[in-house]
KOLBAFI-60870 format. One line per 4 residues: number of its first residue (from 1); their letters; for each residue y, x, z of N, C-alpha, C. Coordinates in Angstrom, 2 decimals, decimal comma. Each point is the difference from the previous one (the first is absolute). Layout:
<nodes>
NUM = A = Y/X/Z/Y/X/Z/Y/X/Z ~ ...
</nodes>
This chain:
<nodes>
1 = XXXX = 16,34/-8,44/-2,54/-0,78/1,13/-0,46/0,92/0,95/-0,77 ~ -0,25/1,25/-0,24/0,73/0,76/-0,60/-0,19/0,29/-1,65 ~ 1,03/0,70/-0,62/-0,45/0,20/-1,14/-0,49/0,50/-0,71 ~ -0,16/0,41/-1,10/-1,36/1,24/-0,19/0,30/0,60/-0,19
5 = XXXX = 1,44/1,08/0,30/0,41/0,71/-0,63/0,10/1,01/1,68 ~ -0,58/-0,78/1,46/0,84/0,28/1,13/-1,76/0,62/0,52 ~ 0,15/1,01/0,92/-0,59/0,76/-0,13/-0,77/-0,26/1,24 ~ -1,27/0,32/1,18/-0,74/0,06/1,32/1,08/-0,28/0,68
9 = XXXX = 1,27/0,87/0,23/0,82/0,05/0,61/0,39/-1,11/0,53 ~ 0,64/-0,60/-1,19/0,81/-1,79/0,34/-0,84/-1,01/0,54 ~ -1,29/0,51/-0,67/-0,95/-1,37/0,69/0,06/0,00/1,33 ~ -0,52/1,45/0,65/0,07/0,54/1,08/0,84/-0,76/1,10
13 = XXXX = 1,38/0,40/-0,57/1,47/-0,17/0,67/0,19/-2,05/0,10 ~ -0,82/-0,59/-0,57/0,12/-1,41/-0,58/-1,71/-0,47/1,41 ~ -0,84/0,67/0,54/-0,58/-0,39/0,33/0,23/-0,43/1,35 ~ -0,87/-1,16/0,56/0,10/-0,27/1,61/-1,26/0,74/0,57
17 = XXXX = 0,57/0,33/1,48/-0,51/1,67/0,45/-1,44/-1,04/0,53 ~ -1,40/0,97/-0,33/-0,95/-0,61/0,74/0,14/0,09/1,26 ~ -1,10/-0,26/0,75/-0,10/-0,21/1,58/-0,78/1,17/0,29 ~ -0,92/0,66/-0,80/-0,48/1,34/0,50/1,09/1,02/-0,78
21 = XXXX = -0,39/1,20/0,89/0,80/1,17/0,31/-0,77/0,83/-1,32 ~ -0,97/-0,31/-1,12/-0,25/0,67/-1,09/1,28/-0,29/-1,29 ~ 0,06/-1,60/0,31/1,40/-0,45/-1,18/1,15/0,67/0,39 ~ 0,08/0,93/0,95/1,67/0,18/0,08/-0,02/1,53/-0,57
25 = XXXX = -0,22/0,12/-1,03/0,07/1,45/-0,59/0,54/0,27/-1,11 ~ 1,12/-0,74/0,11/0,98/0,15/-1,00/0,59/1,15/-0,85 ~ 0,04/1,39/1,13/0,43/1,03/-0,56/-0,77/0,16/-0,52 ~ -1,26/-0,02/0,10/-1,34/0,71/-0,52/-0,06/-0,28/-1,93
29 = XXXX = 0,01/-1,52/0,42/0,11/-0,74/-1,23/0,85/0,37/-0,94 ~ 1,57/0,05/0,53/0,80/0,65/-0,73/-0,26/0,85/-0,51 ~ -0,66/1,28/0,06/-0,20/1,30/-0,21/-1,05/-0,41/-1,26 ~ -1,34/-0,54/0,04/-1,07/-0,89/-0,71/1,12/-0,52/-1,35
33 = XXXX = 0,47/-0,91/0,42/0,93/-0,49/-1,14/0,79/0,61/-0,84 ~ 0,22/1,40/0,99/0,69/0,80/-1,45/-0,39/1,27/-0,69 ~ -1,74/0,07/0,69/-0,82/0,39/-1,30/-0,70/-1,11/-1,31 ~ 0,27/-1,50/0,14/-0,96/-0,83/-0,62/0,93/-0,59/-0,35
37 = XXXX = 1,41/-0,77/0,36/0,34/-1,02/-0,34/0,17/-0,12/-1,47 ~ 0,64/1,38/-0,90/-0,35/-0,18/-1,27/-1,22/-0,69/-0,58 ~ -1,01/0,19/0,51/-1,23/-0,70/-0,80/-0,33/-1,11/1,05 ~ 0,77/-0,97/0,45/-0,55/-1,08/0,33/1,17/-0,68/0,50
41 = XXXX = -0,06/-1,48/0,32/1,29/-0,95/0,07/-1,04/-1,11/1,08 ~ 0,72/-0,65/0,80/-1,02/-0,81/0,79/0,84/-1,51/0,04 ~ -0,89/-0,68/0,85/0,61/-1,85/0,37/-0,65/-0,61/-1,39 ~ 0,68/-1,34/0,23/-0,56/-0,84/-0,71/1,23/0,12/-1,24
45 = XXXX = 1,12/0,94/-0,36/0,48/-0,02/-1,53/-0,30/1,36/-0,41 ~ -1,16/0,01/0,02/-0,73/1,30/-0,31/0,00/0,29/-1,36 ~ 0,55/1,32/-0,85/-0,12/0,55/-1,28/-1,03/-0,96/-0,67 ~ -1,29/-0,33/-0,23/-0,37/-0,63/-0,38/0,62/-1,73/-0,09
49 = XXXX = 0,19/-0,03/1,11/0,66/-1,57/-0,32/1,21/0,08/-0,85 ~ 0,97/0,67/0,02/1,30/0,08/-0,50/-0,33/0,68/-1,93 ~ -1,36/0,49/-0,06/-0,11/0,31/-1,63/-0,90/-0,66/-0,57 ~ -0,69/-1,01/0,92/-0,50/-1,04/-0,68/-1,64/0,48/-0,03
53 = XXXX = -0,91/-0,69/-0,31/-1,04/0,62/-0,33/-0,59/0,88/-0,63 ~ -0,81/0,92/0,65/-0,77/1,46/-0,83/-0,20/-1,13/-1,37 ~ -0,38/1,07/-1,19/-0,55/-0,45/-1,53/-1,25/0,14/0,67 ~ -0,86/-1,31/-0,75/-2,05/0,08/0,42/-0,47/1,30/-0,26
57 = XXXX = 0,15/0,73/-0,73/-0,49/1,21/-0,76/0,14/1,10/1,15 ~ 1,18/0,12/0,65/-0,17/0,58/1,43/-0,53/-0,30/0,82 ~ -0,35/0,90/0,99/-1,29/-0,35/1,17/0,65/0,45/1,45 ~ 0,73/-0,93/0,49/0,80/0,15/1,04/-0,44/-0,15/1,55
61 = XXXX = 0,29/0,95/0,68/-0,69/-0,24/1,34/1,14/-0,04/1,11 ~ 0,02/-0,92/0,58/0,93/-0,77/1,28/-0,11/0,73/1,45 ~ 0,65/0,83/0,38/-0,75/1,01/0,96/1,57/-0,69/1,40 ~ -0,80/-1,18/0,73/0,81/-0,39/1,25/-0,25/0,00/1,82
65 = XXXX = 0,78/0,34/0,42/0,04/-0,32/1,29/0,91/1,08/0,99 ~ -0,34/0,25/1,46/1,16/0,86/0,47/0,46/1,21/-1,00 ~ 0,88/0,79/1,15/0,35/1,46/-0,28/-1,11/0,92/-0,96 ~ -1,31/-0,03/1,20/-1,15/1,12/-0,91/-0,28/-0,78/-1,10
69 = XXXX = -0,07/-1,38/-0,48/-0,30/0,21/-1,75/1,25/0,01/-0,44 ~ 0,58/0,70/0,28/1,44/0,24/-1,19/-0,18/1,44/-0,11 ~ -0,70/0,53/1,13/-0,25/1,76/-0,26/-1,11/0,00/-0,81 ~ -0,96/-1,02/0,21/-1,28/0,45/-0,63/0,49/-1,10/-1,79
73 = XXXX = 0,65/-0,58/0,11/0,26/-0,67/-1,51/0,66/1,29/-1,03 ~ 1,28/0,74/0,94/0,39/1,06/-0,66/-0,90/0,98/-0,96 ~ -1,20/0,53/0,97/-0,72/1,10/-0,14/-0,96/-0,81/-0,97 ~ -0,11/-1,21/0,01/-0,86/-0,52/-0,86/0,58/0,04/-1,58
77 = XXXX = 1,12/-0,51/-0,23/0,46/0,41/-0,84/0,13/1,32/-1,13 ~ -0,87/0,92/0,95/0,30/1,52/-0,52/-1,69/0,00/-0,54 ~ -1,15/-0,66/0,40/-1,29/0,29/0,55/-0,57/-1,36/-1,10 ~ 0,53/-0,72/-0,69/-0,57/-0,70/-1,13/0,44/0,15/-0,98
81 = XXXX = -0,72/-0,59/-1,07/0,57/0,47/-1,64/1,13/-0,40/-0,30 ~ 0,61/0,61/-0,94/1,40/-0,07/-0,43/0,11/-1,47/-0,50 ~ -0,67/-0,53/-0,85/-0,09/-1,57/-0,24/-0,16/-0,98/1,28 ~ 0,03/0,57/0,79/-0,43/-1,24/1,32/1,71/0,02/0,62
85 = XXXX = 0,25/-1,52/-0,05/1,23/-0,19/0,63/-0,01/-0,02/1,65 ~ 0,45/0,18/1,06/-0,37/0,29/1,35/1,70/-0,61/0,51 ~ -0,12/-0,96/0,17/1,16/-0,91/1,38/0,20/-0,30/1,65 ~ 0,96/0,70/0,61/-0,41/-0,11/1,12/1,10/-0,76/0,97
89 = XXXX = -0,56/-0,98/0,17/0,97/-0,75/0,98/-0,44/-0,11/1,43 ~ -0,28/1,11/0,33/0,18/0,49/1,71/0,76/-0,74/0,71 ~ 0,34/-0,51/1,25/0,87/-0,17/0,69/-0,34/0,90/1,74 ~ 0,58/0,83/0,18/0,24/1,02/0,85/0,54/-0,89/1,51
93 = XXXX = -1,35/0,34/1,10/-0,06/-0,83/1,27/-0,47/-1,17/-0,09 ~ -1,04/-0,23/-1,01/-0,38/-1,74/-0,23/-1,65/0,25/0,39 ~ -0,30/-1,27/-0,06/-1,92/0,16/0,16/-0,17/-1,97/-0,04 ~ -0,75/-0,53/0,76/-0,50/-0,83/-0,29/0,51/-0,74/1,74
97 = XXXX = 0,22/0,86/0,65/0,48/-0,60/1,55/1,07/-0,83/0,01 ~ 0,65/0,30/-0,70/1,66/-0,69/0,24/0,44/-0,53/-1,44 ~ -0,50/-1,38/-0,34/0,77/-0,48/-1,30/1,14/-0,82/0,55 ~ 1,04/0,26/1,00/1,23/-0,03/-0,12/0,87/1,46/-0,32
101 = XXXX = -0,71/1,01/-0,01/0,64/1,20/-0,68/-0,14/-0,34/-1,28 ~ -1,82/-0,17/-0,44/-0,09/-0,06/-1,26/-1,05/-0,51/-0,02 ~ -0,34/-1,08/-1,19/-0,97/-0,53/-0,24/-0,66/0,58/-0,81 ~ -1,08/0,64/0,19/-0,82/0,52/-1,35/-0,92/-1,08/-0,75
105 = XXXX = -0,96/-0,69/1,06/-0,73/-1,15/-1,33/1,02/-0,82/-0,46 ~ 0,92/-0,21/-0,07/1,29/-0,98/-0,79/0,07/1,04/-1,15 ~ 0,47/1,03/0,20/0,56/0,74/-1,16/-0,95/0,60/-1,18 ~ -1,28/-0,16/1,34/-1,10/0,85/-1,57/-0,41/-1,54/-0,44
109 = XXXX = 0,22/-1,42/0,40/-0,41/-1,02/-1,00/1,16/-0,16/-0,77 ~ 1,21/0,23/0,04/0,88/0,17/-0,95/-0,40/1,14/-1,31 ~ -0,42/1,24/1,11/-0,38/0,71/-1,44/-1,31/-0,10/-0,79 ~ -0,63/-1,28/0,67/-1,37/-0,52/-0,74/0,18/-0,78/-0,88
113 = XXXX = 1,09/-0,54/-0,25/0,44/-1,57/-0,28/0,82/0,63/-1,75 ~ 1,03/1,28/0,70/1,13/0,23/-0,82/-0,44/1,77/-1,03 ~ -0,72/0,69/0,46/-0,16/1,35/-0,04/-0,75/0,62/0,14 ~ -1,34/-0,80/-0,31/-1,27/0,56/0,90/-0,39/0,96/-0,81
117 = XXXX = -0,52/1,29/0,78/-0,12/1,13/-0,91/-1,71/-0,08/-0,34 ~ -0,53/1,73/-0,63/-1,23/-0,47/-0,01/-0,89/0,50/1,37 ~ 0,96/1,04/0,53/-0,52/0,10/1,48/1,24/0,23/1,16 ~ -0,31/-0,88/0,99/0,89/0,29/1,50/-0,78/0,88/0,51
121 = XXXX = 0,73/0,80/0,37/-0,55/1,23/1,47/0,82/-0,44/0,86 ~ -0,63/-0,66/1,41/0,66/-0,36/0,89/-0,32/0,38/1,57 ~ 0,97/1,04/-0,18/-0,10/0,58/1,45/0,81/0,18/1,15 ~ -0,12/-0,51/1,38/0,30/-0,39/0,86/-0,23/0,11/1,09
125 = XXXX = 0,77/-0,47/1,69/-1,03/0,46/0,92/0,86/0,88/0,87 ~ 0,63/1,05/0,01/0,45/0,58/0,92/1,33/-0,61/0,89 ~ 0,74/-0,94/-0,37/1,06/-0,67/0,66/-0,63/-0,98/0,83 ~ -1,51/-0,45/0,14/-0,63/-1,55/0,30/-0,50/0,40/1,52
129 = XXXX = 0,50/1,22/0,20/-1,04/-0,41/1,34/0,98/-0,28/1,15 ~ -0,03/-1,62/0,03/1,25/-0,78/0,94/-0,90/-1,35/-0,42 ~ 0,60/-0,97/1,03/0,12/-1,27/-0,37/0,24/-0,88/-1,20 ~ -0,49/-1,22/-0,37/0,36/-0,06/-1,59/0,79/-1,25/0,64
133 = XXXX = 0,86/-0,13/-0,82/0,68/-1,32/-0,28/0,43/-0,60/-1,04 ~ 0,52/-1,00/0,18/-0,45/-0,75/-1,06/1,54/-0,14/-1,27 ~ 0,50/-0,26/-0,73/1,52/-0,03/-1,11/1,04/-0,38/0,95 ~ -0,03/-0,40/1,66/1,48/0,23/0,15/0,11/0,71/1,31
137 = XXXX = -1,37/0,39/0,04/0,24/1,41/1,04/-0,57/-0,17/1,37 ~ -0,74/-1,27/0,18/-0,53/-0,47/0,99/-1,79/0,53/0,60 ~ -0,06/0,26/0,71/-1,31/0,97/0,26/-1,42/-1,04/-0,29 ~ -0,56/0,30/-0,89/-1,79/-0,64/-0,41/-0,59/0,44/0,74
141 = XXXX = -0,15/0,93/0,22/-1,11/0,96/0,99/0,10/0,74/0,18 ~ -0,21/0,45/1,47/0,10/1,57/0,70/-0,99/0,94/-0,41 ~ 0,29/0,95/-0,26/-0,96/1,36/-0,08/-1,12/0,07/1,62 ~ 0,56/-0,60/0,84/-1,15/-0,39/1,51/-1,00/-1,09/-0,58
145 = XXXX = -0,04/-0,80/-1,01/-0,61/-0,54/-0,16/-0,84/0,19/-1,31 ~ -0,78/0,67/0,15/-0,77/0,86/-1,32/-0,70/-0,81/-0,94 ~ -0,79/-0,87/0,73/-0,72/-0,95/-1,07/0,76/-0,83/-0,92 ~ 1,17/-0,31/1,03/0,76/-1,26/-0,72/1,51/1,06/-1,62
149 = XXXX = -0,36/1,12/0,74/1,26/1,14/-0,51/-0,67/0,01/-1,39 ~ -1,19/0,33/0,11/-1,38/0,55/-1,26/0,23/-1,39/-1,01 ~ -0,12/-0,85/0,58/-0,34/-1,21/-0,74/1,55/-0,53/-0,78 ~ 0,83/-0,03/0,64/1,45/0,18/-0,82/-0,13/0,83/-1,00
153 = XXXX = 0,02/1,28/0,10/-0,08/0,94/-0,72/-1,20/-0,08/-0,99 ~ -1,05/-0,54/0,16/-0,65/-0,27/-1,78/0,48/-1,09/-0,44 ~ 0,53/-0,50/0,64/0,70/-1,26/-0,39/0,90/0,43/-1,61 ~ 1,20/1,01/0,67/0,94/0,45/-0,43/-0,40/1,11/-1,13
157 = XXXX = -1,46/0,54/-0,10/-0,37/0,68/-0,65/-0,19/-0,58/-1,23 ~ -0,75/-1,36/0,14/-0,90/-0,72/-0,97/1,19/-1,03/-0,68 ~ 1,18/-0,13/0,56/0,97/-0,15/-0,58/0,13/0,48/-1,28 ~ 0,47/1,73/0,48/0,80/0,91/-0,94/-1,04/0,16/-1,34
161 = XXXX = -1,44/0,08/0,83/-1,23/0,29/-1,46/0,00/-1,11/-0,65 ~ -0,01/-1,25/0,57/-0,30/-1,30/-0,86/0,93/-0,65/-0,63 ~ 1,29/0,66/-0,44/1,49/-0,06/-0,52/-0,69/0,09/-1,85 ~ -0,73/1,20/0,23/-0,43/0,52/-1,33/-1,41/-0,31/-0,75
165 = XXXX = -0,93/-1,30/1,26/-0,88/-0,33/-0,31/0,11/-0,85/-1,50 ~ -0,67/0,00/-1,18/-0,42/-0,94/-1,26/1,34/0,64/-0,61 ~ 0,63/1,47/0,03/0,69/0,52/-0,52/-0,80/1,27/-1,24 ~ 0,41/0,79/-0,42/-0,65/0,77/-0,71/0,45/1,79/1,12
169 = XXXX = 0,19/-0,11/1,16/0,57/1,39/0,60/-0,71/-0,18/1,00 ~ -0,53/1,27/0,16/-1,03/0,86/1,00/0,89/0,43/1,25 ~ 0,02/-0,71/0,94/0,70/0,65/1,59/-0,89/0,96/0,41 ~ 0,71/1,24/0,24/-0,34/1,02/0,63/0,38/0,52/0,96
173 = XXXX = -0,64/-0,71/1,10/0,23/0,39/1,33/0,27/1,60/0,63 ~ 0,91/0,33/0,37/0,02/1,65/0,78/0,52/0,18/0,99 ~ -1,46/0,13/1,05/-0,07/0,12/1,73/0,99/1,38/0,11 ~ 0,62/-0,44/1,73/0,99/1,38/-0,13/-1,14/0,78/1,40
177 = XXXX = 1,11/1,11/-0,19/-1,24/1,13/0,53/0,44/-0,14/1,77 ~ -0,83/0,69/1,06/0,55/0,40/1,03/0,95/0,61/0,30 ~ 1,14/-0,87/0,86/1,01/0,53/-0,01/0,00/1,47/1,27 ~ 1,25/0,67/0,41/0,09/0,69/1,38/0,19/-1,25/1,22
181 = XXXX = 0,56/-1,48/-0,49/0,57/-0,39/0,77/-1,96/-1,14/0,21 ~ -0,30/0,16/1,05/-1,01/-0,49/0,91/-0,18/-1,46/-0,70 ~ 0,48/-1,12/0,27/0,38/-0,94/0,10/-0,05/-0,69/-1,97 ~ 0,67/0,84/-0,23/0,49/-0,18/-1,73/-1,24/0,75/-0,29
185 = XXXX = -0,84/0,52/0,03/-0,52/0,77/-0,64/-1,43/-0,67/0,30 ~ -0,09/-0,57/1,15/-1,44/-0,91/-0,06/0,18/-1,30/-0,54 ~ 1,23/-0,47/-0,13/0,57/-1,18/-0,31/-0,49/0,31/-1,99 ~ 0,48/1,26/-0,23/-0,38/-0,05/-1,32/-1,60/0,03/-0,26
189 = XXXX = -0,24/0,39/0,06/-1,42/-0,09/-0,10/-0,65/-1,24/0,34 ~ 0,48/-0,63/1,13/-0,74/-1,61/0,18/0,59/-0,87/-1,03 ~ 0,93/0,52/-1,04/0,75/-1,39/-0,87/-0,94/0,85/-0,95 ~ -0,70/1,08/-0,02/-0,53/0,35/-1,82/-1,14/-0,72/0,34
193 = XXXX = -0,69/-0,13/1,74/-1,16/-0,60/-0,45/-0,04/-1,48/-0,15 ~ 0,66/-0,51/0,47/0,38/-1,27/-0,32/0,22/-0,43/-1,35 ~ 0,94/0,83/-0,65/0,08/-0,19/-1,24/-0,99/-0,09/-1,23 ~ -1,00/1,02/0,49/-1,09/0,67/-0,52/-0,91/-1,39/0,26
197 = XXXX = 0,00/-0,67/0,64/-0,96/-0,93/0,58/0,63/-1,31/-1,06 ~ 1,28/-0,60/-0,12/0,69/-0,72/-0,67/-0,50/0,58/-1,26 ~ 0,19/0,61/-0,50/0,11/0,25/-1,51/-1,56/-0,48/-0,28 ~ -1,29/0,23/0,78/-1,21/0,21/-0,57/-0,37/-1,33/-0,61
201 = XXXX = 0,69/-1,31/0,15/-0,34/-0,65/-0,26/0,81/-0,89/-1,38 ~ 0,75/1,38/-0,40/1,14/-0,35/-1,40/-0,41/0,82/-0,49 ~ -0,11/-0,39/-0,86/-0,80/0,90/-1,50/1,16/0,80/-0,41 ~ 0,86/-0,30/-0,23/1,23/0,14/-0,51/1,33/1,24/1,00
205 = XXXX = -0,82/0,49/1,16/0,66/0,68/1,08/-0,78/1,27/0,04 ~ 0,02/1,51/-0,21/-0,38/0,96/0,15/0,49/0,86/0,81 ~ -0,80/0,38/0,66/0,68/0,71/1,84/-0,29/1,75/-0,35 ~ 0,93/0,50/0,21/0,52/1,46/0,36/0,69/0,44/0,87
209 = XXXX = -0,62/1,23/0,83/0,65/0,46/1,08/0,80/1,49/-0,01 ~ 1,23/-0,11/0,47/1,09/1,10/-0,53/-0,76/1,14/0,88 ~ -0,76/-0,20/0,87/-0,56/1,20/0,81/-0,67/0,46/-0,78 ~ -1,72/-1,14/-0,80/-0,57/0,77/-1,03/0,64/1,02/-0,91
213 = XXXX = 0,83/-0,83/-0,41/0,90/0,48/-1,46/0,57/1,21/0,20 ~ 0,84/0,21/1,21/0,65/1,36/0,28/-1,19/0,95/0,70 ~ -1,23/-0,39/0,33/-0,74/1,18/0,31/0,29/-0,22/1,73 ~ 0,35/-0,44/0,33/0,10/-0,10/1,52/-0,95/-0,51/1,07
217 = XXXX = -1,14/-1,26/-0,36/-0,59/-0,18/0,45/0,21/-0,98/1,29 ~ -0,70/-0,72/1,25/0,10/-0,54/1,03/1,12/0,82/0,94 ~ 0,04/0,91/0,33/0,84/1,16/0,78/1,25/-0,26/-0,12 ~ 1,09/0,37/1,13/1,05/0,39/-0,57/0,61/0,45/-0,63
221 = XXXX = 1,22/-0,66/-1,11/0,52/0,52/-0,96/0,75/0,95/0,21 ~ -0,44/1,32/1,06/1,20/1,04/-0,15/0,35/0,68/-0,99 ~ -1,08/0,67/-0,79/0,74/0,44/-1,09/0,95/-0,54/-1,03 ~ 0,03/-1,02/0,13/0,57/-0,73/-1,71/1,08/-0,83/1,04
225 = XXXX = 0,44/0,18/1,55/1,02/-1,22/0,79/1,13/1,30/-0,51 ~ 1,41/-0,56/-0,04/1,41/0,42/0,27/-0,02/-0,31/1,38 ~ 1,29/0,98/0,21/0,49/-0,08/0,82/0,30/-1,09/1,35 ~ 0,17/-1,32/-0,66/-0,11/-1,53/0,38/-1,61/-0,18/0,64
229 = XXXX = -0,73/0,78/-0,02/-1,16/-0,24/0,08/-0,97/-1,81/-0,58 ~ 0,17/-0,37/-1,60/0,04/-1,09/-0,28/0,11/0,12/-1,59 ~ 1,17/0,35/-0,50/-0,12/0,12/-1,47/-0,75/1,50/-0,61 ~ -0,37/0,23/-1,03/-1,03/0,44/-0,44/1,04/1,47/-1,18
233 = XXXX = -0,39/1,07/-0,02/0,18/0,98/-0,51/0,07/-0,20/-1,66 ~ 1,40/0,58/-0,67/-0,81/-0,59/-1,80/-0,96/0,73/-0,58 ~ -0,62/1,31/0,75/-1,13/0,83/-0,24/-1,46/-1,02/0,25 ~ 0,57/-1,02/0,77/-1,37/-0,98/0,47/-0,37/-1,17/-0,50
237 = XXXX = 1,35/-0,18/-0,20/0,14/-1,37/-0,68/-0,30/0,33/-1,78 ~ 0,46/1,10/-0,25/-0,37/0,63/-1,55/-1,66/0,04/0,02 ~ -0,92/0,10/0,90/-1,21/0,36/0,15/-0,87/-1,47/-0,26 ~ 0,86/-1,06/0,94/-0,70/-1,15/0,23/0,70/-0,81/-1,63
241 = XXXX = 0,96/0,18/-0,43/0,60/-0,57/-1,18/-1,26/0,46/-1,28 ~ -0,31/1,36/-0,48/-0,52/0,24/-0,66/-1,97/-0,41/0,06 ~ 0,23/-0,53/1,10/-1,92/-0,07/0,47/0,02/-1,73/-0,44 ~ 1,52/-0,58/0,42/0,04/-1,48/0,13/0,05/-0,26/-1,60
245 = XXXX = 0,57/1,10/-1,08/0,06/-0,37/-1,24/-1,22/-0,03/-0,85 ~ -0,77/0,69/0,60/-2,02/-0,02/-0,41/-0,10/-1,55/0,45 ~ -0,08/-0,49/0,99/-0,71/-1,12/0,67/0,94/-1,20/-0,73 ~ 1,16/-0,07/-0,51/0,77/-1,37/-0,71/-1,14/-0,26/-1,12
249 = XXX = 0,06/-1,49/0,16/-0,97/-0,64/-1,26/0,24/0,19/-1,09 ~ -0,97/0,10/-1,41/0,03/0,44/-0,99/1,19/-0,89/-0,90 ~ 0,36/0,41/-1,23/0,74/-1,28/-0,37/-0,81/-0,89/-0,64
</nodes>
C-alpha cells in the first residue's frame, strides 16, 4: 500500500488493470488526482492510520471506495462544517468485483476493528460490471449468470456493511449514477438496488443515491459525465457533496 503522503496517482500506477474497459482510465484519473490529491491519500496506510486516531471530541467521517468517492470525498470536504474531520481512502479502479486487485470488505473490517469513524460513506459500483472473482483471481461467477452474479454480490455487500455492525458508525451507502457507457451504467444502478435492498435490514446502513444528491435523477448522467463518459463534473459532485452533508447523521 502506499503512503500517505503519495497521491490518486501512485495508487493508480500500483493498481492491477480490471477486465472491463471502464478501469482503464488512467489518464482520466490522473487529471482527477491532480485536482484532489492534496485533500485525500488512499490504501490501507492511509493519513489516518499513520496519525493515529481522530480525538473523540471530533466527528470524523470515512468517505471510501473507487475513483468517484475520492471526487465526491474531496467536494465533501468543502460542503461540511469546519469541525467535521473528512478522510478519504479511495482506491481508483476498485469496486467489489475483483478482491485480487483489492479487497474492500477486508480493509473496511480493518477499519472497523482499528479506525472506525462515526460515519463511512461508501461508494462504489462503476468498475463491477464484469465477472467477480474470488482473492487470487479465479472467476466466482459470470455476469451470464445473473441470479448466481446478484447473489455473490449481496454477499460481498453485507460483508462490507456488517464490518461495522455493534460498532458506533453509520455506513452510508452512495449508488453511482447512469453512466454513457450502456453496460456500466445499468450495472450501476442494479448494485444501488441491491444495495438498497441489503442495507434495509441493518439498522446501522443508510442508503443514498449520487443521482438523487446531484439532481440527476433515473436518466442519463449527461450533464454532470466528463469527457470519459463515467466520472462526474466537480460542479456535480459539489452539488451531490453539499445535499449528502444535510443527510449525514446527527452527532
Amino acid at each position: 500500500m502506499g503512503q500517505p503522503d503519495q497521491s490518486l496517482t501512485g495508487a493508480i500506477r500500483r493498481l492491477v488493470p480490471m477486465r472491463h474497459p471502464s478501469a482503464l482510465l488512467a489518464p482520466v484519473l490522473v487529471g482527477l488526482a491532480l485536482t484532489v490529491a492534496p485533500a485525500c491519500s488512499s490504501g490501507g496506510n492511509s493519513s489516518e492510520e499513520s496519525a493515529g486516531a481522530v480525538p473523540a471530541e471530533e466527528y470524523k467521517v470515512t468517505v471510501a471506495g473507487d475513483s468517484i468517492s475520492v471526487g465526491l470525498g474531496a467536494s465533501l470536504r468543502n460542503a461540511v462544517d469546519p469541525d467535521v474531520t473528512v478522510k478519504v481512502i479511495g482506491e481508483g479502479g476498485t469496486g467489489l468485483a475483483r478482491p485480487d486487485n483489492f479487497d474492500w470488505p477486508t480493509r473496511l473490517e480493518t477499519l472497523a476493528r482499528d479506525f472506525p469513524p462515526q460515519v463511512l460513506v461508501l461508494s462504489l459500483g462503476s468498475n463491477d460490471a464484469q465477472d467477480l472473482t474470488d482473492s487470487q483471481g479465479n472467476s466466482v461467477v459470470t455476469m451470464a449468470d445473473a441470479d448466481a452474479w446478484d447473489a455473490e454480490y449481496r454477499r460481498r455487500l453485507a460483508q462490507a456493511f456488517d464490518a461495522f455492525e455493534g460498532t458506533d458508525t453509520t455506513v452510508v451507502w452512495v449508488g453511482h449514477v447512469r453512466t454513457a457507457d450502456e453496460q456500466v451504467g445499468a450495472t450501476n444502478r442494479h448494485i444501488h438496488d441491491l444495495a438498497t435492498d441489503v442495507a434495509s435490514t441493518r439498522d446501522w446502513v443508510q442508503v443514498e443515491d449520487l443521482a438523487d444528491l446531484a439532481g440527476i435523477g433515473a436518466d442519463r448522467a449527461d450533464r454532470c459525465l466528463i469527457g470519459d463518459g463515467l466520472h462526474l463534473t466537480v460542479e456535480c459532485l459539489d452539488d451531490a457533496a453539499d445535499a449528502l452533508a444535510d443527510e449525514l447523521p446527527d452527532r
